[in-house]
C-alpha positions as a Markdown table, in Angstrom:
| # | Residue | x | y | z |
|---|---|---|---|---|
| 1 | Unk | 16.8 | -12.4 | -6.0 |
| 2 | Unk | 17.0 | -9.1 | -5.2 |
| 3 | Unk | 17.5 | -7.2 | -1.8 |
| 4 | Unk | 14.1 | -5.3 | -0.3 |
| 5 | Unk | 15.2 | -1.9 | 0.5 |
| 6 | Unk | 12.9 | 0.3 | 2.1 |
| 7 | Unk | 10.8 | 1.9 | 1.2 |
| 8 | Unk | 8.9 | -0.2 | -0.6 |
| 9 | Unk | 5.4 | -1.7 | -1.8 |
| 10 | Unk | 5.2 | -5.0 | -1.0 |
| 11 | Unk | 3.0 | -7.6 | -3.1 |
| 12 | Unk | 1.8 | -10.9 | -1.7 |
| 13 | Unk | -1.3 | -12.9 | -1.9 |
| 14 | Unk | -3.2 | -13.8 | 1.6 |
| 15 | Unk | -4.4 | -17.1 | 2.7 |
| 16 | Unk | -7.3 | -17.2 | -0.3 |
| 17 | Unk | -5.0 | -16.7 | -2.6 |
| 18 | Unk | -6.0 | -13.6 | -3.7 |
| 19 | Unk | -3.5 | -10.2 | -3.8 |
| 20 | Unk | -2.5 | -7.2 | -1.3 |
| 21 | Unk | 0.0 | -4.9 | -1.0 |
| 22 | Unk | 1.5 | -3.3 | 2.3 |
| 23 | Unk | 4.5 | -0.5 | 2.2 |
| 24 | Unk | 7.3 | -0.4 | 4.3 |
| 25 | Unk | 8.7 | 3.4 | 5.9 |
| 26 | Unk | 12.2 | 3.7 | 5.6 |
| 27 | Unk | 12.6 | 2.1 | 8.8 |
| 28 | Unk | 11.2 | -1.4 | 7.5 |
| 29 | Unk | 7.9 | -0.7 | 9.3 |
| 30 | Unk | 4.4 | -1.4 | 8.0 |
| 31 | Unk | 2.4 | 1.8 | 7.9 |
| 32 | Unk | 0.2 | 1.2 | 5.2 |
| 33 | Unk | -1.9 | -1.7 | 3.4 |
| 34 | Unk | -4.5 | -2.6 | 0.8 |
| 35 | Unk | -7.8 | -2.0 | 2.3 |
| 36 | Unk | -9.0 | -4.6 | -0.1 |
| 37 | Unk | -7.5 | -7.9 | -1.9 |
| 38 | Unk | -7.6 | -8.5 | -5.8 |
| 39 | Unk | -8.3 | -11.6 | -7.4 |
| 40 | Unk | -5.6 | -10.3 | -11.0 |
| 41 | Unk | -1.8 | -8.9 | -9.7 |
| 42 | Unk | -2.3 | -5.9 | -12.2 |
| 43 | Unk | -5.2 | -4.6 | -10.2 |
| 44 | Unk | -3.3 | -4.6 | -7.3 |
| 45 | Unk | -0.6 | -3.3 | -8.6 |
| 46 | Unk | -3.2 | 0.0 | -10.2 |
| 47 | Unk | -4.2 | 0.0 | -6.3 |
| 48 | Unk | -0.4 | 1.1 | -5.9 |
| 49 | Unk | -0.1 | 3.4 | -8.7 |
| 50 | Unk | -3.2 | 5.2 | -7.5 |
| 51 | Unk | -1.8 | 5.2 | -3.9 |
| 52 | Unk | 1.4 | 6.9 | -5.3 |
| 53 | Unk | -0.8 | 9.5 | -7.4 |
| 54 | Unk | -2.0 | 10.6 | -4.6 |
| 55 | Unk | 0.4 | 12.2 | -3.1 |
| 56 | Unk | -0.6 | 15.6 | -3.6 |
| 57 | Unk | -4.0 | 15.4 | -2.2 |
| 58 | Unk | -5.5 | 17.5 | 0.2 |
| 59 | Unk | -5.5 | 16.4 | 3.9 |
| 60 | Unk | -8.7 | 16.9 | 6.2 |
| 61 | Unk | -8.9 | 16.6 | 9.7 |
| 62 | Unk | -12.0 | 16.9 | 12.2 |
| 63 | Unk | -11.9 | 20.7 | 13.8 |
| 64 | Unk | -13.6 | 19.0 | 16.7 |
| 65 | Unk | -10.9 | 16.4 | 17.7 |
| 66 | Unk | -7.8 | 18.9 | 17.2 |
């Protein structure tokens, strides 16, 4: 088996059995997860291909909380 190194994606299924993803930082800390679950691995794993697409996005914030 291979050694996690971080960062890293990290697929699992939860207690229905269906599948999620979190990502580790560099520092081996959760800072991200699926916001949904997927009953087929591929579609989770297009969740993380579209997560890692994105990241040249723009970023918004609210004016009023700055």
């Amino acid at each position: 088996m291979t050694a996690v190194t971080y960062p890293c994606y990290w697929q699992y299924k939860d207690a229905q059995g269906q599948w999620r993803w979190t990502y580790y930082a560099s520092n081996g800390r959760a800072i991200s997860v699926a916001s949904e679950s997927y009953i087929n691995r591929a579609d989770c794993t297009r969740s993380i291909e579209i997560m890692q697409a994105s990241q040249w996005s723009p970023v918004f914030f609210d004016s009023k909380a700055a």
